[in-house]
Backbone bond lengths (Angstrom), bond angles and torsions (degrees), N, CA, C in turn:
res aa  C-N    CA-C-N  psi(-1)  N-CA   C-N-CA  omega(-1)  CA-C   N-CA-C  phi
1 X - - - 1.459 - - 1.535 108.66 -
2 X 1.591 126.82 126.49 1.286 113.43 167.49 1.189 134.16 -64.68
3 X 1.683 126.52 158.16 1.258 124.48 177.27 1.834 114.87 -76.58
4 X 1.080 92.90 117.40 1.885 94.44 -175.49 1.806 101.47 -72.74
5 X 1.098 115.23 -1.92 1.990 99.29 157.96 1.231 109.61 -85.22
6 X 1.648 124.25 -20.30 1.300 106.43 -139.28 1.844 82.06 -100.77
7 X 1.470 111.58 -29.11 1.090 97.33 174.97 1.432 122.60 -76.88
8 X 0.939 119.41 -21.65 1.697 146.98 -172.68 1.841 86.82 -53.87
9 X 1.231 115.86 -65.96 1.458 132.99 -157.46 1.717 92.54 -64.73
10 X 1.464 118.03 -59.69 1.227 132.67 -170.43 1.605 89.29 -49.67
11 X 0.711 110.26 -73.84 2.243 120.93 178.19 1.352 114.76 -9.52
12 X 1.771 95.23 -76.91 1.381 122.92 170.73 1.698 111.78 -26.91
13 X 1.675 111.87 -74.70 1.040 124.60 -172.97 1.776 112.47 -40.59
14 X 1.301 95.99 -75.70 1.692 96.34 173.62 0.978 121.98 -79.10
15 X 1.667 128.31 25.83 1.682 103.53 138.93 1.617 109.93 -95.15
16 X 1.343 94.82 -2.92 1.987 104.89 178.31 1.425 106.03 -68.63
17 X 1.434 120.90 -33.35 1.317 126.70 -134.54 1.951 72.40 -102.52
18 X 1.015 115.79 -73.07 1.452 112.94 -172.92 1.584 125.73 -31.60
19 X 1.863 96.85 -55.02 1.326 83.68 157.42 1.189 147.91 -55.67
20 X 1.352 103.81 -43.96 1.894 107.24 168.07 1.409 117.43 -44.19
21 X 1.256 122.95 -25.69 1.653 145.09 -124.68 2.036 73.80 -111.79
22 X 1.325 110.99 -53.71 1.471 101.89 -173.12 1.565 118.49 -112.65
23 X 1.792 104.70 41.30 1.400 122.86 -179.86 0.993 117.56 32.70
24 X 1.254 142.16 53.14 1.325 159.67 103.84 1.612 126.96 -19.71
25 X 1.085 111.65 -56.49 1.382 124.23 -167.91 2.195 102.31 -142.21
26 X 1.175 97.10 156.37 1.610 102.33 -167.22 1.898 98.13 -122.02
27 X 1.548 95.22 177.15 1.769 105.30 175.29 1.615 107.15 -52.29
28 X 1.247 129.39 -19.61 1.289 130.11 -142.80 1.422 96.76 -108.54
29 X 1.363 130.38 -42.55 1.325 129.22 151.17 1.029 129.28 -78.77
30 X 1.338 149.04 -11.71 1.334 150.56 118.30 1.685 101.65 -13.90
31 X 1.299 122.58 -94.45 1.446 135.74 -162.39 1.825 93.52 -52.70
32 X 1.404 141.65 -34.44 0.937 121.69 173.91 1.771 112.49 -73.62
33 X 1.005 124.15 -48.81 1.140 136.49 -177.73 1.779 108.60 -44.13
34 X 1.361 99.50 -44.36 1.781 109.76 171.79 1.209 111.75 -71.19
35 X 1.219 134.00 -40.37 1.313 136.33 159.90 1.907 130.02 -41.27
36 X 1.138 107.85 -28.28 1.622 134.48 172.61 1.707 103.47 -57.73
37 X 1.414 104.18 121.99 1.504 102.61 161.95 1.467 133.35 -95.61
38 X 1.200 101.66 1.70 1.269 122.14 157.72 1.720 112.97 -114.52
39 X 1.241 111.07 92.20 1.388 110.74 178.73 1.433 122.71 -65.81
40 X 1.377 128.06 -15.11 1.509 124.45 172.12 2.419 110.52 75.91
41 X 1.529 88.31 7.56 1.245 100.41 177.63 1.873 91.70 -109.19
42 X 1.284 110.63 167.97 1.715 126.57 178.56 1.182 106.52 -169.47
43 X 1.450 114.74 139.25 1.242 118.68 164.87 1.330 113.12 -119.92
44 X 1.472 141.37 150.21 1.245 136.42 -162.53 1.744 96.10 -135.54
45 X 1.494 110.18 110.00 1.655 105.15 172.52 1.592 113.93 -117.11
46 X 1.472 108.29 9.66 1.602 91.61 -178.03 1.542 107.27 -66.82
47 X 1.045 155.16 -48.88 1.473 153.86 -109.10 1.438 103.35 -152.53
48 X 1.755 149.37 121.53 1.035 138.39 148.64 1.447 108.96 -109.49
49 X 1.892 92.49 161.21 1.577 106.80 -162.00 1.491 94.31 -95.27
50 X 1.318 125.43 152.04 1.412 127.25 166.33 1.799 107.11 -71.10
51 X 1.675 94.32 140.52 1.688 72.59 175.75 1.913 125.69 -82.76
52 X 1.367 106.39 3.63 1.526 115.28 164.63 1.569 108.13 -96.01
53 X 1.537 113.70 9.06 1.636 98.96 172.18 1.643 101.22 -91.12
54 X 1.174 108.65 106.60 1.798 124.52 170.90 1.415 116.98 -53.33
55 X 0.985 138.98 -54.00 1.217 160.94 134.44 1.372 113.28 3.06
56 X 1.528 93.38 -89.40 1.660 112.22 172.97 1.658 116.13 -50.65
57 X 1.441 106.68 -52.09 1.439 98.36 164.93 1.169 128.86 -47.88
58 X 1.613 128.30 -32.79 1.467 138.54 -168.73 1.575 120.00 -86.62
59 X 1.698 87.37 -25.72 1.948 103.87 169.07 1.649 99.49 -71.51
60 X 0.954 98.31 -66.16 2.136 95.09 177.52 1.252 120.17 -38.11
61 X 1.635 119.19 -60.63 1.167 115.27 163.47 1.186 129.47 -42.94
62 X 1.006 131.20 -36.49 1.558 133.44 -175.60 1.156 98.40 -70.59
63 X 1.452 127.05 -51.48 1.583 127.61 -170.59 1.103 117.86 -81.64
64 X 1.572 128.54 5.77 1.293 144.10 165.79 1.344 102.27 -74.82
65 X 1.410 130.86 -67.02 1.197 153.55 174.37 1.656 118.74 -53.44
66 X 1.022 104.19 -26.83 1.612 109.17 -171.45 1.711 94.71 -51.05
67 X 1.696 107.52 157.34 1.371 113.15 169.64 1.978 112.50 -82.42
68 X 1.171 127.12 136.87 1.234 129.13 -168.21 1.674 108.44 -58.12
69 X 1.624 108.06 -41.81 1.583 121.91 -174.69 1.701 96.96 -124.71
70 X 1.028 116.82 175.81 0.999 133.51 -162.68 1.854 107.22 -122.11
71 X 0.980 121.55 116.69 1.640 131.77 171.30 1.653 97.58 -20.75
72 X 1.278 106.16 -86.76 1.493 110.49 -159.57 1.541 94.64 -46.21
73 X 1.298 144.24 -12.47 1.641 116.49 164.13 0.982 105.96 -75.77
74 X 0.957 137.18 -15.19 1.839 118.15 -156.11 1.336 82.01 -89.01
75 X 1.722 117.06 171.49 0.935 151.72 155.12 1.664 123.15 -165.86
76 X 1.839 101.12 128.65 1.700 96.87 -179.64 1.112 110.23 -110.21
77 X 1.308 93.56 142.27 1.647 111.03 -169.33 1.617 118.31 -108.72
78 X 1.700 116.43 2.86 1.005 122.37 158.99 1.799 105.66 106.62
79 X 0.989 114.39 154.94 1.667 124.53 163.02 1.523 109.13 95.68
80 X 1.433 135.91 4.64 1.232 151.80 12.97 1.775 98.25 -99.45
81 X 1.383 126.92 115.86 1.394 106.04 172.06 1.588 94.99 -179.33
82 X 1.811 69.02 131.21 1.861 94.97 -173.97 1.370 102.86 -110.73
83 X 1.177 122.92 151.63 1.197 146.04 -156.73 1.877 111.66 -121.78
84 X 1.078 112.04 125.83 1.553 109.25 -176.70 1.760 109.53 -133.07
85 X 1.754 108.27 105.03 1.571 113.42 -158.17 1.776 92.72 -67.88
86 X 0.842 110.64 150.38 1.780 123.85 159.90 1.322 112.57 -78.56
87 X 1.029 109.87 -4.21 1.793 104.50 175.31 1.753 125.48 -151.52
88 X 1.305 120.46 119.06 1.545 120.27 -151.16 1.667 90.12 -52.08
89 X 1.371 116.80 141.82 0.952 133.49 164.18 1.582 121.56 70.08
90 X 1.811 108.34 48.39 1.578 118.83 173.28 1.187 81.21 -116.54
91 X 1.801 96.99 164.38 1.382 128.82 -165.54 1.441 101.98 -115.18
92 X 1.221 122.71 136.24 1.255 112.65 158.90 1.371 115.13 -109.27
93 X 1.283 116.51 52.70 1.952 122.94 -149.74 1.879 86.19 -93.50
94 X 1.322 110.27 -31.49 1.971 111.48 -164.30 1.783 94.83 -100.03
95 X 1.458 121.18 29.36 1.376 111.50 173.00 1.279 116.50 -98.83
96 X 0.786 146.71 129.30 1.779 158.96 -132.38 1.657 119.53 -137.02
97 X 1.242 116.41 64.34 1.501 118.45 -154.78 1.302 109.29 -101.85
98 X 1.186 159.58 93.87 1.523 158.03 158.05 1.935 111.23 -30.89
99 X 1.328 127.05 102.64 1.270 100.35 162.45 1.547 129.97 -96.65
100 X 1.477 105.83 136.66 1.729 101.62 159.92 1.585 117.29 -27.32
101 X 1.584 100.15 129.29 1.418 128.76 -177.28 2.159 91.90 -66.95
């Protein structure tokens, strides 16, 4: 059975490497991004889908695709800066932000 860090890490790397690859992202976010202890990468090995299970393929897909946050959190508050609540249904109506001229 594989190790889901080792692939997790392997993951990480080459979607790092790609991006750089299509100047997206630089050395400087790379090395921060490695620095993160929560990498925002996962690998999941308990369970595989058959590739004639239709179904199963169509549950993945969807959850491939799903949006990470949800619209109704965000909110922009201008100067460029969007806001993402941690919890369905906070306000950021009493946030008080000054922007650079």
């Amino acid at each position: 059975e594989p190790d889901p860090k080792e692939l997790e890490d392997a993951f990480r790397c080459e979607v790092l490497k790609l991006l750089k690859g299509a100047g997206k992202i630089n050395n400087l976010v790379i090395n921060n991004m490695m620095g993160w202890y929560h990498s925002g990468f996962n690998v999941y090995c308990t369970s595989m889908i058959n590739p004639f299970d239709q179904e199963g393929l169509e549950r993945l897909a969807q959850y491939i695709i799903r949006s990470p946050i949800s619209q109704e959190r965000m909110t922009y508050v201008g100067c460029p800066l969007l806001l993402c609540s941690p919890v369905k249904g906070q306000s950021f109506s009493d946030l008080k932000r000054s922007c650079p001229d």
